[in-house]
C-alpha positions in Angstrom: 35.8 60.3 90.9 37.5 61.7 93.7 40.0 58.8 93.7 40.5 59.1 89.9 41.6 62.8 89.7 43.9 61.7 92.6 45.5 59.1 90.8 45.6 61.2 88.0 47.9 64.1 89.8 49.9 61.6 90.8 50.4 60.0 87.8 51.4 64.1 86.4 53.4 65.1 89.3 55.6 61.5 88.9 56.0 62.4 85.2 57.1 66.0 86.1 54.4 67.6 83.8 52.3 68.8 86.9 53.0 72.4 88.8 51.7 72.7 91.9 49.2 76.3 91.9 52.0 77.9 94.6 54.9 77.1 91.7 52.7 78.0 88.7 51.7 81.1 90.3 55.2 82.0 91.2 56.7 81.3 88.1 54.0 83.2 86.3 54.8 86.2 88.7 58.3 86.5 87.8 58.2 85.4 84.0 58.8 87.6 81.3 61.6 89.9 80.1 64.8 89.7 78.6 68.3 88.8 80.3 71.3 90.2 78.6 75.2 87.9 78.9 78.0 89.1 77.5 81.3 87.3 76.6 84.1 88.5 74.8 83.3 86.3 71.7 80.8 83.2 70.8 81.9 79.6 71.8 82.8 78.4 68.3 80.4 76.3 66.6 76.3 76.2 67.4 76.6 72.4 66.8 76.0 70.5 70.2 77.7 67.4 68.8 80.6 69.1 68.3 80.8 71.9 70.6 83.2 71.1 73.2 83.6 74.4 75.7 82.0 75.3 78.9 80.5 78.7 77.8 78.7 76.6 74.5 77.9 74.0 77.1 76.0 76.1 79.6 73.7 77.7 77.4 72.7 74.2 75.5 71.1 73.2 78.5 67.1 75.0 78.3 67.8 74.1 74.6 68.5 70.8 74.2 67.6 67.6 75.5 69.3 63.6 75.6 67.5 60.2 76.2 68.8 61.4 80.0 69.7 64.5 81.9 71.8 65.9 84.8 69.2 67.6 87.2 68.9 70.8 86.8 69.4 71.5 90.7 71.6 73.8 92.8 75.3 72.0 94.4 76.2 68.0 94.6 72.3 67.5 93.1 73.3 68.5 89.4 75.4 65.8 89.2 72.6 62.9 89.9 71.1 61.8 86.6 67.1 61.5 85.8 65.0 60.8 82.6 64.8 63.3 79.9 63.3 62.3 76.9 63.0 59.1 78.3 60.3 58.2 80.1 62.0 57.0 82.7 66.1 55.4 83.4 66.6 52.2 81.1 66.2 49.0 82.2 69.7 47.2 82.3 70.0 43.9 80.9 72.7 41.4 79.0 75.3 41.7 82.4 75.1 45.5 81.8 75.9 46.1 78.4 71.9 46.7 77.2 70.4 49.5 78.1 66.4 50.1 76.9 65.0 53.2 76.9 61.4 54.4 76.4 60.6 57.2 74.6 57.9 59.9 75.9 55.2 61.2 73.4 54.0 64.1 72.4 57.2 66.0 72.3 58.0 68.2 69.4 60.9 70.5 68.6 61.1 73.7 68.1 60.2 73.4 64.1 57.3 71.8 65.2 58.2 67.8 64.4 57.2 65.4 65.9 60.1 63.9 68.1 60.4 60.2 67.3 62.2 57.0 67.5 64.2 57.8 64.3 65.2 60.9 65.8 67.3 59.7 68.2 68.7 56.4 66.3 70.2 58.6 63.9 71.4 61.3 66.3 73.8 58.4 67.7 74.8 57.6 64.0 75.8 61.9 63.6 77.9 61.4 66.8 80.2 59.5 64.3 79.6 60.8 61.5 80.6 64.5 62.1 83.6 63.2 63.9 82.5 64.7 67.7 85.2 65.1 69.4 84.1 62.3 72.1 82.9 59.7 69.3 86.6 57.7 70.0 86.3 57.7 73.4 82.5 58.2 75.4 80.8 56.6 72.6 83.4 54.2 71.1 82.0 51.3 73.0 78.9 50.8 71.3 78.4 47.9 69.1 79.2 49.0 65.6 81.4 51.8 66.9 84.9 50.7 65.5 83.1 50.4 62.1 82.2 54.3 62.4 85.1 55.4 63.2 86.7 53.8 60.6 84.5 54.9 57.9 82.6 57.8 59.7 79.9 58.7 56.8 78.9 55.1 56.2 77.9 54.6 60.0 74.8 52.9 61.0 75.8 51.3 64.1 74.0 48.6 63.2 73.5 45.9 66.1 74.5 49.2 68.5 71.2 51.3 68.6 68.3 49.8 67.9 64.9 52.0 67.6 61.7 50.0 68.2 59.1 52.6 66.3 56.2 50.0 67.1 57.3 49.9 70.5 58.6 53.0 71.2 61.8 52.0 72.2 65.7 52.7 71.7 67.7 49.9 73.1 71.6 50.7 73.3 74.5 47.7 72.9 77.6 48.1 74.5 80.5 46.1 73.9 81.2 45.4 77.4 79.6 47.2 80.1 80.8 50.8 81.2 80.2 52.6 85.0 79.8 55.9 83.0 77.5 55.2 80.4 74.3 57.8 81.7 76.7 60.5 82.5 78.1 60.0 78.8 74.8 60.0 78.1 73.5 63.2 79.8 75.8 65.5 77.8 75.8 67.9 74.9 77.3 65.4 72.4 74.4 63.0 72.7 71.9 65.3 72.5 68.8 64.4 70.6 68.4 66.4 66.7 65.9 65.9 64.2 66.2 62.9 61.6 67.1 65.2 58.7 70.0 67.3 60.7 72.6 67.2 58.2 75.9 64.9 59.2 78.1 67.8 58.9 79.3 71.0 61.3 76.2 73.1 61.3 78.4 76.2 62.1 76.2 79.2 62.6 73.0 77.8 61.5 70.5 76.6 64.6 69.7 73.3 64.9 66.0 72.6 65.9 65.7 71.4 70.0 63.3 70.0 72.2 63.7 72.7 75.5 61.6 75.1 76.6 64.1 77.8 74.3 65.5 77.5 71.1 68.2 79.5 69.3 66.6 82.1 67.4 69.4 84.2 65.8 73.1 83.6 65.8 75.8 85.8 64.6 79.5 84.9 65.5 80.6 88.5 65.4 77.8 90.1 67.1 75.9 87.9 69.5 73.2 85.4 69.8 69.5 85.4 70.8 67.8 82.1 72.5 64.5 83.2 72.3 61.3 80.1 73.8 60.2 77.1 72.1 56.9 77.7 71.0 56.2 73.8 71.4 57.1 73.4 74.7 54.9 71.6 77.3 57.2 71.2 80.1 57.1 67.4 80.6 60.2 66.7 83.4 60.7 70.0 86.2 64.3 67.5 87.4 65.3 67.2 83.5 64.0 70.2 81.4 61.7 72.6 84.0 60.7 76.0 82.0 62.4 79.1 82.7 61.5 82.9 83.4 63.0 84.9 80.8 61.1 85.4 77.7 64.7 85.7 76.0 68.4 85.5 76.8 70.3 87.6 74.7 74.0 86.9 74.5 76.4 89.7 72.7 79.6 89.3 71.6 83.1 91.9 71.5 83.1 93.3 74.8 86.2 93.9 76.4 85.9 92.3 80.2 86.6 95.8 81.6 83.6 96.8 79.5 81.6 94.4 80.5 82.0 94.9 84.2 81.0 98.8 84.1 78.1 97.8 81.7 76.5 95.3 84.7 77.3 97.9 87.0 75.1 100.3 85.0 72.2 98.0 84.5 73.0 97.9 80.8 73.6 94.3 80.9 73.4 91.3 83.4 76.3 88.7 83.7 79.4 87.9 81.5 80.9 84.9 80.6 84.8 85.4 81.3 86.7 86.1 84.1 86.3 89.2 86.2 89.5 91.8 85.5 91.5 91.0 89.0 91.9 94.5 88.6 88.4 95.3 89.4 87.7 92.8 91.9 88.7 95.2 94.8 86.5 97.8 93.8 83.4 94.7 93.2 83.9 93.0 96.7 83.9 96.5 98.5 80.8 98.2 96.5 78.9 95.2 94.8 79.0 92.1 97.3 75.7 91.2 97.0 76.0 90.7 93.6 78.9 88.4 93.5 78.7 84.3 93.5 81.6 82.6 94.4 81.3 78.9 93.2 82.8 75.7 93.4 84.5 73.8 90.1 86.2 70.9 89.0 88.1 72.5 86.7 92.0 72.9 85.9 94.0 75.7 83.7 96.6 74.1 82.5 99.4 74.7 79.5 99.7 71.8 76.9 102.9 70.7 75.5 103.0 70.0 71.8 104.7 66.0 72.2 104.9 65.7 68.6 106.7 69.0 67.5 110.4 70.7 68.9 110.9 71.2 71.6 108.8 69.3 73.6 109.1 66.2 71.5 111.7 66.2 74.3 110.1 64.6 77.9 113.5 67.1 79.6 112.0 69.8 78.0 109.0 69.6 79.3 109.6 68.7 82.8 111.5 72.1 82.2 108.7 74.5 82.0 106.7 72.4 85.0 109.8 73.4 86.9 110.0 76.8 86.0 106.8 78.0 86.5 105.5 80.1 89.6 102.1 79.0 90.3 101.5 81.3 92.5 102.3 84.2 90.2 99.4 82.5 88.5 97.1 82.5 91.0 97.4 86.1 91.4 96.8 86.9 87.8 93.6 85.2 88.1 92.4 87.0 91.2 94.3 85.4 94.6 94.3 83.2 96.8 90.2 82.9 96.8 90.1 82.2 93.6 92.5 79.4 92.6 94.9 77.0 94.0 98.1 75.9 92.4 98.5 72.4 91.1 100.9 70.3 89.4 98.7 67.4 88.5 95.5 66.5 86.1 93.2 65.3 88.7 91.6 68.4 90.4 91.1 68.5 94.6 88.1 66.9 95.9 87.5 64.8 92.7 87.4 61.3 91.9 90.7 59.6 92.0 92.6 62.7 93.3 95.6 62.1 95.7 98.0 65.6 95.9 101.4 65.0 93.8 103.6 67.7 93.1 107.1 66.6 91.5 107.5 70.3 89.6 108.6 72.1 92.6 111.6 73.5 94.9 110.5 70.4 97.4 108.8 68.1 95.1 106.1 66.0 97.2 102.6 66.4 98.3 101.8 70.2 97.3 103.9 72.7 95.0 105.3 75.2 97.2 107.9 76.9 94.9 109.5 77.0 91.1 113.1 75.9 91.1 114.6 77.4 87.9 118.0 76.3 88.2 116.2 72.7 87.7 114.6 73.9 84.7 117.8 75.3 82.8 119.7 72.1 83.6 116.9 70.0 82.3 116.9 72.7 78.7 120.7 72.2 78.8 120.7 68.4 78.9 117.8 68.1 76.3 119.9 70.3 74.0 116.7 72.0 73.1 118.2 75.5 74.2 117.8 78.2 71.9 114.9 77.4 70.0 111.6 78.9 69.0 108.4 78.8 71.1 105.4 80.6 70.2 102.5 80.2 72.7 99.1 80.6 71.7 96.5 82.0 74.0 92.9 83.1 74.3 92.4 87.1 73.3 90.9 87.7 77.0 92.7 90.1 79.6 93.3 87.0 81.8 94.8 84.7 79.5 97.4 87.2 77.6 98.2 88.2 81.0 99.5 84.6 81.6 100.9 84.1 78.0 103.2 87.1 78.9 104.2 85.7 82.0 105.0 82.5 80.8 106.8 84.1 77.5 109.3 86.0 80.5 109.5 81.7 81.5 110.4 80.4 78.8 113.2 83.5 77.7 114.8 82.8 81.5 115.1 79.1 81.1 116.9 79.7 77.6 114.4 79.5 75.1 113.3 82.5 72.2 109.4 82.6 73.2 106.7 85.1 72.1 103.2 84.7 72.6 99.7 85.8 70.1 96.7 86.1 71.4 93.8 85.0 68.8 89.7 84.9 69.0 88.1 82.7 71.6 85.8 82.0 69.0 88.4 79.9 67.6 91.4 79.2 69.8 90.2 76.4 71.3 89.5 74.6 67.9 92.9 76.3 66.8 95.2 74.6 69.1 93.7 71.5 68.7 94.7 71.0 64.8 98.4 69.7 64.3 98.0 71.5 60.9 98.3 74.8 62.8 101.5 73.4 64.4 101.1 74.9 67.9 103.8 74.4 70.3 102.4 75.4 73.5 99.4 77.2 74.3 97.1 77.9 77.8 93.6 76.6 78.0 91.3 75.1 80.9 89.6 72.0 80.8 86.0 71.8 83.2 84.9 68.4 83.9 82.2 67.1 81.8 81.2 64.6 84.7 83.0 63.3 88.1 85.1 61.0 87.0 88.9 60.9 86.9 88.8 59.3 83.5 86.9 62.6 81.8 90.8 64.4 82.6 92.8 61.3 82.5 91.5 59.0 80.2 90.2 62.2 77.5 93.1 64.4 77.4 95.9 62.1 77.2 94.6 58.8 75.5 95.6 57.9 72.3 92.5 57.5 70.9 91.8 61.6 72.2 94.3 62.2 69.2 93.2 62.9 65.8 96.0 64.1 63.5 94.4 67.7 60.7 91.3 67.4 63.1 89.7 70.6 64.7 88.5 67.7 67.6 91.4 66.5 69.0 90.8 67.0 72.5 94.1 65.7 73.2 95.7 68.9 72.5 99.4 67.5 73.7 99.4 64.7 71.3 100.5 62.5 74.0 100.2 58.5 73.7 101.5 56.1 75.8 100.5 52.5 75.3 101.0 51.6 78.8 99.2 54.3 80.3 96.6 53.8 78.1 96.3 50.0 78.8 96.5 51.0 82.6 93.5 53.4 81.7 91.5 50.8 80.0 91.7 48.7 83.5 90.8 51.4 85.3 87.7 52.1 83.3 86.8 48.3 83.5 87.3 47.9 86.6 85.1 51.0 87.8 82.0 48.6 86.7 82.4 46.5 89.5 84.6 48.5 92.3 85.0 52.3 92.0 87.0 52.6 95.2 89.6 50.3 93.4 89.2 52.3 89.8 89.6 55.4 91.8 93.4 54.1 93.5 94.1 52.7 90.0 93.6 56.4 88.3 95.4 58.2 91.2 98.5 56.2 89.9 97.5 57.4 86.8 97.8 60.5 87.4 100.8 60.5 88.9 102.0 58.5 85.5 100.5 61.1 83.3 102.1 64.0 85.5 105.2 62.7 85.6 105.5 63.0 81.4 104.2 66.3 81.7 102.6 66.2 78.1 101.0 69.3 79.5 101.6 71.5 82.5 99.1 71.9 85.1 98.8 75.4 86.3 96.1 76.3 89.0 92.3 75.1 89.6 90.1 78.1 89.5 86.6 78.4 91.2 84.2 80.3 89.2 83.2 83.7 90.4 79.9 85.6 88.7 78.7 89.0 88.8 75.2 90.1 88.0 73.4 92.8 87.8 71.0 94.2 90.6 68.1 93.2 88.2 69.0 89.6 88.0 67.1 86.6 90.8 67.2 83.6 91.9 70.6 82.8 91.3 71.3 79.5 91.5 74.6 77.8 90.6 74.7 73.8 89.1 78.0 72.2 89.8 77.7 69.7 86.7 76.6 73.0 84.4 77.5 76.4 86.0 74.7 79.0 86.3 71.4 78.0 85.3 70.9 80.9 83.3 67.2 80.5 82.6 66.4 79.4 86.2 67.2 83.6 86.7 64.8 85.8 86.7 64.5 89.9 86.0 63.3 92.6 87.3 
């Protein structure tokens, strides 16, 4: 007997379903309560297949679950991947291009279904069919993919995922194989939805999940509360462990200045955007031990319109790379400690990255000044001079701070520029539309895994364009057949040599940079500040803050 209840804990602790009485204990000590965000507006859509920004992102993860998952673990860990709703990683057969997966049991989601087979063959099929923004390119080689994307509402991907009910079992198809596949895998868009989710943009309406919280109320104006699954049963600490709050309550319209003073005052317990650089003196002298200063892969950047005057024009361009002072920049955002200019896609310290700089005074490895009598030859000689540029930024302190500055830009260099500022809640989708005919506008772009092809190959491949389409994550509309051949070999050949992929998209980048379709600006690293209330902070480098993972007092 003694030898079958050890066999059994083992069997539960390798399954992740088993908490050890010191953690149970502990976590029943510190659970309970509710932990209050703020941000100065929601992230857009609730829909995880769809959602494509780092604050919508973050919060997903206690509430929704894929066949696989980043661990939820503090640094380099986040970024390893381990079975979610699988019981374990697939086996990998067919010269790497099938991938089997078996489902675990007994998991239900939040409206108390049963999670099943179907579940999760059809969740691939909504990938396509609500036109994610990643369909075309994470998910585009699966067998039966091209059909989907031709005709998005008619997909089955028949011959592409296969769900085995009998057996339990989803086995995925793949073209040709692909070095990426689990990290594609692991993210929002292939998140796991009930059968009967409808194949369109859910909006504001919840969809049910499988975490230990669900969404429970959800208004874009006002705020959202992720309150916890009732059906629960923690079955993978790695993929999905519980958390402490009882709820997270996230409110919306806060100015940043506001938000600051109300952490300070105990009235709420992190925000979402950027600390005011204004009040980051007065933080690091009286509220050290409540700032996190964290590492990202992560790049602010300004894209260039390719397809609409003036930056149709490659001179044009190259202009504004050369006019801009990064390091004007980097002092908007907070100094020196905060951010780093850049001139390239690839981020430092990232897959691929090798430092270019051709937009400066002394073009080379680093930027080290702007060099504006460049820039107005290079406006002269496209004979774009004169004309209108409106640049579209986020309505957050930081952001119109750096549309402003790079309206003064654009006016010194010779062109007629004013900036407007519009809702968070819909900018990002805003400037991605070529109905809304956006020249320029400022966004960031955080990695969605560490790989040079999530910058490269999704930003700038022709197949990241999508003319009238709120997901076109190529905002620039750039497409170069060769780079995008080159990028195609590069993502082959990271299936059997990565340190070779890795030279190729170096080059790459340097390609890509060169064109300037958009204009790299600085690399940020993520600074939080939370309320004396708030514990166990701990910071995941694939997801941010793992919000749930936080207790309070």
């Amino acid at each position: 007997m003694k030898k079958l209840l050890l066999a059994a804990s083992a069997a539960a602790l390798l399954a992740g379903t088993w908490l050890a009485p010191a953690q149970a204990e502990y976590l029943k000590e510190h659970r309970g309560g509710t932990i209050r965000l703020l941000a100065r507006s929601a992230a857009g859509t609730l829909d995880p297949h769809i959602n494509y920004t780092d604050q919508g992102w973050q919060v997903y993860q206690p509430i929704y679950d894929g066949l696989v998952a980043f661990r939820k673990a503090e640094g380099m860990d986040g970024f390893t991947i381990v079975p979610d709703l699988a019981e374990a990683l697939p086996e990998v057969t067919n010269d790497g291009k099938t991938f089997t997966f078996r489902l675990r049991k007994g998991i239900k989601f939040s409206s108390g279904q049963d999670l099943g087979v179907k579940d999760v063959v059809a969740s691939f099929q909504r990938i396509f069919k609500v036109s994610g923004p990643t369909s075309g390119t994470f998910y585009a080689g699966i067998v039966g993919a091209d059909k989907c994307l031709a005709d998005t509402k008619g997909c089955t991907l028949e011959g592409g995922v296969v769900g085995d009910e009998a057996a339990g079992t989803i086995t995925v198809n793949l073209t040709k194989p692909d070095a990426e596949i689990l990290y594609k895998l692991a993210l929002p868009h292939a998140v796991v939805l009930p059968a009967d989710t409808p194949a369109e943009d859910m909006g504001s309406k919840p969809i049910p999940s499988t975490g230990p919280y669900m969404i429970s109320a959800f208004d874009p104006n006002k705020g959202m509360t992720v309150s916890r699954n009732p059906n629960f049963k923690q079955w993978s600490e790695e993929a999905q462990p519980d958390g402490y709050p009882d709820v997270v309550q996230y409110d919306f319209g806060l100015s940043e200045e506001a938000a600051v003073t109300a952490i300070q005052n105990g009235e709420a317990d992190w925000m979402f955007d950027a600390l005011p650089s204004d009040r980051l003196g007065e933080l690091g002298s009286k509220s050290m031990d409540q700032l996190h200063i964290s590492p990202l892969s992560a790049w602010w950047y300004a894209p260039l319109n390719n397809r609409l005057a003036p930056f149709d024009n490659e001179k044009a361009r190259q202009a504004v790379a050369y006019a801009i002072d990064r390091n004007t920049l980097v002092k908007l955002f907070g100094g020196k400690v905060l951010a780093s200019p850049v001139c390239q896609v690839l981020p430092p310290d990232f897959p691929g990255h090798e430092d270019y700089c051709p937009f400066t005074k002394d073009p080379g490895a680093k930027w080290s000044a702007p060099d504006l009598d460049k820039a107005k030859q290079l406006v002269e000689e496209s004979g774009t001079k004169g004309q209108k540029v409106t640049i579209i930024v986020e309505d957050t302190a930081i952001s119109r701070s750096i549309g402003v500055y790079l309206q003064s830009v654009l006016t010194t260099i010779g062109y007629v520029a004013d900036v407007k500022p519009i809702s968070s809640n819909i900018q990002f989708t805003y400037i991605q539309n070529t109905n809304n005919k956006v020249q320029m506008s400022v966004t960031q772009w955080y990695k969605d895994y560490p790989a040079a092809s999530d910058f490269l190959n999704i930003l700038f491949s022709c197949a990241s364009f999508r003319e009238g389409s709120d997901a076109s994550i190529n905002i620039a509309g750039f497409c170069d057949k060769d780079i995008d051949a080159k990028m195609q070999k590069a993502l082959d050949l990271g299936v059997t040599d990565q340190k070779a992929a890795d030279k190729l998209w170096a080059e790459i980048d340097k390609q890509v940079t060169d064109k300037a379709p958009a204009v790299g600006l600085f690399t940020p690293k993520r600074l939080d500040f939370v309320s004396k209330r708030v514990g166990n902070f701990k910071f995941n480098r694939q997801f941010n803050w793992m919000i749930t993972q936080s207790w309070v007092q």
